[in-house]
N, C-alpha and C positions, 0 to 999 in steps of 0.2 A: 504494500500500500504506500502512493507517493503521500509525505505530507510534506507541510510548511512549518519553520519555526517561527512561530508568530511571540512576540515578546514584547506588549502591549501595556507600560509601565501608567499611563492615564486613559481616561474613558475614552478621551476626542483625539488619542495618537491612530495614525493610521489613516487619517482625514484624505481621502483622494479626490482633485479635484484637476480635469483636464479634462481636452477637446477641442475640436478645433473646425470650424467651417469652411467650405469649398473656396479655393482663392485663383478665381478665374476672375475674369474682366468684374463679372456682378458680383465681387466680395462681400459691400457693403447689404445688398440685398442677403446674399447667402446668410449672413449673421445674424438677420434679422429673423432669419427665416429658422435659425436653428432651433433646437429643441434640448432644453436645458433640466434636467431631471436630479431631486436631492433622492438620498437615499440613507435612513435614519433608524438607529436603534442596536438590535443587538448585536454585542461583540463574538460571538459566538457566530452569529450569520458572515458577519464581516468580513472573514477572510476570501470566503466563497463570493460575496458582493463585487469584492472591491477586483478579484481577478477576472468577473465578468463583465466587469464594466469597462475595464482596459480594454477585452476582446474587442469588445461591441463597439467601441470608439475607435479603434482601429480598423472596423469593416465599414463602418458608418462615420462620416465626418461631419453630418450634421449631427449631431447629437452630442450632448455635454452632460457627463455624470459628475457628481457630486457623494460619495458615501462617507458616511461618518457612522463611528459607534458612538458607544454610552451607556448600552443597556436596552433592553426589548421595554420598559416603563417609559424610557428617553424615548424612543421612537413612538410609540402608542400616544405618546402626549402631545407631540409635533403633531402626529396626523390628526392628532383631534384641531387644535390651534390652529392648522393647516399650513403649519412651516417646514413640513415636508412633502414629498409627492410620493413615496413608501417608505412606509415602516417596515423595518426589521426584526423579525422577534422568533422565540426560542419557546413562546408558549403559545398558547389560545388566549384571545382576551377578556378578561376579567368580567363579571356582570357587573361592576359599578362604570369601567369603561365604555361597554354595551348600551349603557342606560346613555352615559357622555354624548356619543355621535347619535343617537336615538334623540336624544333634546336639541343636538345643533342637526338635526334633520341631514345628517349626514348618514349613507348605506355604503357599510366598507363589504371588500371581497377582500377572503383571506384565500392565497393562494399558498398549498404545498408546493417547496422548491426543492425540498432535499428529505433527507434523516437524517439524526444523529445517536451515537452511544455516548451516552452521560458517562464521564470514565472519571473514577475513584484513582485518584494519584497519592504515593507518601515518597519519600524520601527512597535513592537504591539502597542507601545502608539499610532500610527497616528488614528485618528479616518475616516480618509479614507479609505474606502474598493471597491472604482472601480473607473475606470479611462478608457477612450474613446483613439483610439489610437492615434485623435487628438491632445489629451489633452498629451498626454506623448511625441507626436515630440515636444511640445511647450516647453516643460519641460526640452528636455533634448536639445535644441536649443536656451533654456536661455529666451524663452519669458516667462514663468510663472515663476515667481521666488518665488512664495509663496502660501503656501497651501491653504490659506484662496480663492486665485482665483480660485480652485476647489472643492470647499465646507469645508476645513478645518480648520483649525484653524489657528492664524494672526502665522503665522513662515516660517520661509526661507527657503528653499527647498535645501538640499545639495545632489545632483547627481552624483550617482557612476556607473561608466564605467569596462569595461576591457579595458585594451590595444589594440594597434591597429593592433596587430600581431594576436588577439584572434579572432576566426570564430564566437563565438558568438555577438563580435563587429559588425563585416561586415553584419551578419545576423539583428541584431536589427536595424542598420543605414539603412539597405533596405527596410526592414518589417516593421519595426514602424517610422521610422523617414524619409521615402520615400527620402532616400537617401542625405538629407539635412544635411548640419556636425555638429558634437557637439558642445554645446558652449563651450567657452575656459576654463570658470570656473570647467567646469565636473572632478570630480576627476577619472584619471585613475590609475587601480591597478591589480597590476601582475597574479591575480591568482581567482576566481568563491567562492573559500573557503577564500579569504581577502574580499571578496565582501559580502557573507554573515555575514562572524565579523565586517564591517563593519556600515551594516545597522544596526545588530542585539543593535551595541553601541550611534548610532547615530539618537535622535529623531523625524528631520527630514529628513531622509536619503531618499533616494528611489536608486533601484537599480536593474538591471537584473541578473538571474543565470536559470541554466538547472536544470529542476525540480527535478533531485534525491539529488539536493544540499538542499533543503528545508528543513528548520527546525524548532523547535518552536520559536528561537530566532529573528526570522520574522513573517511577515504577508505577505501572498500572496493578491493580488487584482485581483479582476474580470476584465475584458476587454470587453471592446466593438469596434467593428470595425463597427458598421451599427449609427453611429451618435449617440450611447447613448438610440436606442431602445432596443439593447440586449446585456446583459452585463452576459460572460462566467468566471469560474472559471478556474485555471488550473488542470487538472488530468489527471490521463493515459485513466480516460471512456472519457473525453469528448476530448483528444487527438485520442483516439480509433475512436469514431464517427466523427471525424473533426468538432465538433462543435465551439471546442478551436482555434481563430484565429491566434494563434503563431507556430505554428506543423514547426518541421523539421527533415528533415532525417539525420540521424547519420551517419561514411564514415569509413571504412579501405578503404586507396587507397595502387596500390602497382605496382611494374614493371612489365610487364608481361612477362619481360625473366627473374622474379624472381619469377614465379610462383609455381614452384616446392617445393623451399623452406619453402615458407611460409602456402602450403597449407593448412599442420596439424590446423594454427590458425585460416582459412578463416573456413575453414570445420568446428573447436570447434563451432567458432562465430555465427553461420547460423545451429548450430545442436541443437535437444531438449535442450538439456543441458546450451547449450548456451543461446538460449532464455530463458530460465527459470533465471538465470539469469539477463539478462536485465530488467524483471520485479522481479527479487527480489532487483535489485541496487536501481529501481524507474522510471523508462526509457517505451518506449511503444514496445513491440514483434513484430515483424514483420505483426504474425499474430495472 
């Protein structure tokens, strides 16, 4: 599986913005005429965004992309305010945001663009290599404070979060930690690429990120969701087969009296090209 080292130290690094209109005699018309499209929200989508937006700017010179991360709550908020033209996101949106575009009389389309495996990262030193999802709501809810109560070694447990803007937040607090809140100790931090720097420096770190973040500077851990009889790795075959109990669908959401505009990126996203991308980012193809 090709991936990217993504190392994304704040919410808004990563900001890509280029393009460029036809420069024949009608320059000044062509510019006019171009088509300039933001693209807002999760860092976790991001990586896969921001390589398709290159593409597509280089097939098409009218058209000017714009992506920035923050977080899938960052992007959901823009598109309500309407300071983006899609949003980015790593979850389903919310019924208080539903209710949001529902009062400004706005009807969003949430389109699937990808999947992902939610991959459990700690430290290479840790000599733990799987963990029950039991075991990881206690962890990051503050009742296991030390690795040795999951077969490791006598050290303290330091848990690293995203932010609570971040979809893959709201995702892992559902999926794994059956909606129970984090303990207060949890370190939160801005960004999926601070997450893996800082597992990668911290021996007994543990930490979650979207699988095209992986690198050697971590370990992944197997999971099990059936009480510790079956314990899954994460990858795009066992995210392919739903054998991986973390799976989630990836989101451009967008207006749908802004459909026009943004077609060109819906169409890139959901064409050959596009997918093929998605697994070369790291991510799982639709099909």
């Amino acid at each position: 599986m090709n991936k990217v080292k993504l190392f994304l130290i704040l919410p808004l690094i990563g900001m890509l913005s280029c393009g460029k209109a036809k420069t024949d005699e009608k320059g000044s018309e062509d510019k006019a005429a171009a088509v300039s499209v933001t693209i807002k929200g999760s860092d976790t989508v991001l990586p896969l965004a921001q390589k398709e937006a290159e593409d597509l700017m280089k097939s098409d010179a009218t058209i000017s992309i714009t992506v920035v991360g923050g977080g899938s709550g960052v992007g959901v908020t823009a598109l309500i305010d309407g300071t983006t033209d899609i949003a980015m996101a790593s979850r389903d949106l919310k019924t208080e945001e539903k209710l949001k575009f529902s009062e400004n009389k706005k009807e969003i389309e949430q389109v699937v663009i990808a999947f992902d495996a939610l991959t459990v990262i700690v430290n290479p030193a840790n000599g733990v290599s799987k963990l029950t999802r039991e075991q990881l709501e206690k962890i990051f809810t503050g009742e296991i404070k030390n690795w040795k109560e999951v077969g490791g070694a006598d050290a303290k447990i330091v848990a690293y979060s995203r932010e609570s803007s971040s979809g893959t937040y709201e995702f892992f607090k559902e999926e794994v930690m059956g909606n129970k809140n984090y303990a207060t100790d949890v370190l939160s931090l801005p960004a999926t690429g601070a997450i893996v720097q800082a597992v990668g420096q911290t021996k007994g770190a543990i930490g979650y990120i979207g699988l095209a973040y992986e690198t050697k500077e971590v370990k992944e851990l197997a999971v099990s969701y059936d009480q510790g009889k079956t314990f899954i790795e994460p990858s795009v075959e066992s995210a392919k087969d739903k054998t991986y109990p973390i799976s989630r669908p990836l989101f451009y959401m967008y207006d749908k009296t802004n459909a026009t505009k943004v077609k060109s990126v819906i169409d890139y996203a959901l064409s050959d090209a596009g997918q093929k991308t998605v697994s070369d980012i790291g991510y799982i193809p639709l099909k």
